[in-house]
C-alpha positions in Angstrom: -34.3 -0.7 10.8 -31.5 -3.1 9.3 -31.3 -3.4 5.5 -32.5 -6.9 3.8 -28.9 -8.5 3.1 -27.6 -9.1 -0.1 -24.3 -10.7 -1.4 -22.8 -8.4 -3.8 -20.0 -9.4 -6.2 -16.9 -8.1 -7.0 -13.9 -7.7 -9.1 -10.3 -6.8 -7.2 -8.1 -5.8 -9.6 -4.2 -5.2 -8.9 -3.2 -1.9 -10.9 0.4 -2.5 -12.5 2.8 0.6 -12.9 1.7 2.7 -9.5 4.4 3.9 -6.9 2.2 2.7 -4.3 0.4 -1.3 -4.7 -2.7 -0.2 -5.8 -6.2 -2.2 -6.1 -9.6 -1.4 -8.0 -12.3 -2.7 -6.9 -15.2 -3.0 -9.3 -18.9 -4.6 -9.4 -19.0 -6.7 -12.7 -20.7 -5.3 -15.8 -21.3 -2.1 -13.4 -18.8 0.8 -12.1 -15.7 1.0 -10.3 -16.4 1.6 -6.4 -13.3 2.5 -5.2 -9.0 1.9 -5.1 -7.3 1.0 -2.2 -3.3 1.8 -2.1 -1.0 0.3 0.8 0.9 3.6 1.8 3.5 3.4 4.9 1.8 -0.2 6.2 -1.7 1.3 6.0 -4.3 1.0 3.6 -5.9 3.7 2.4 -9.4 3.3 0.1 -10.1 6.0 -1.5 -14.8 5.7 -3.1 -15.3 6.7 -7.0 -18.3 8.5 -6.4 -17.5 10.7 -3.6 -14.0 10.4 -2.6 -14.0 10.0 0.8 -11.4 8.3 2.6 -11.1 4.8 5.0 -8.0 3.7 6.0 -7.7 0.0 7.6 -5.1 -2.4 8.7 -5.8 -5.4 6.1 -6.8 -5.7 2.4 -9.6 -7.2 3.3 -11.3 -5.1 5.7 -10.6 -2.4 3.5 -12.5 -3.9 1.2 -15.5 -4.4 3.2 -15.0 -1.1 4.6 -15.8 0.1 0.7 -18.4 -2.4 0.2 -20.3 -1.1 3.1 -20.1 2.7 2.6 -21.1 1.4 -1.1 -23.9 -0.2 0.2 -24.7 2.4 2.7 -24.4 5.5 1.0 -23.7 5.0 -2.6 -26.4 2.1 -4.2 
């Protein structure tokens, strides 16, 4: 019952001027999926569609933590 797979792209952009480091994350020529802030060593990504939470160690598996609640429950 696994899904066909499929390579998604993306845009990580770093957002300038936040208290926290911040990142979007955005498909190209779609929608934003989600931001990711490092808050006290943690990262914290926060989905645009329905605000849930995942936090994760790394940058990146915070961003395929997004990627595949986008792909699970958003697309």
């Amino acid at each position: 019952m696994s899904k066909k797979l499929e390579n998604i792209a993306i845009e990580v952009n770093e957002l300038k001027g936040q208290a926290n480091p911040s990142w979007e994350i955005i498909i190209p020529n779609k929608k934003s999926i989600g931001l990711i802030e490092k808050i006290d060593g943690r990262y914290r990504a926060t989905t645009t569609k329905t605000n849930n939470v995942l936090f994760s160690k790394t940058l990146e598996s915070s961003i395929n933590d997004l990627l595949s609640y986008f792909a699970l429950h958003e697309k």
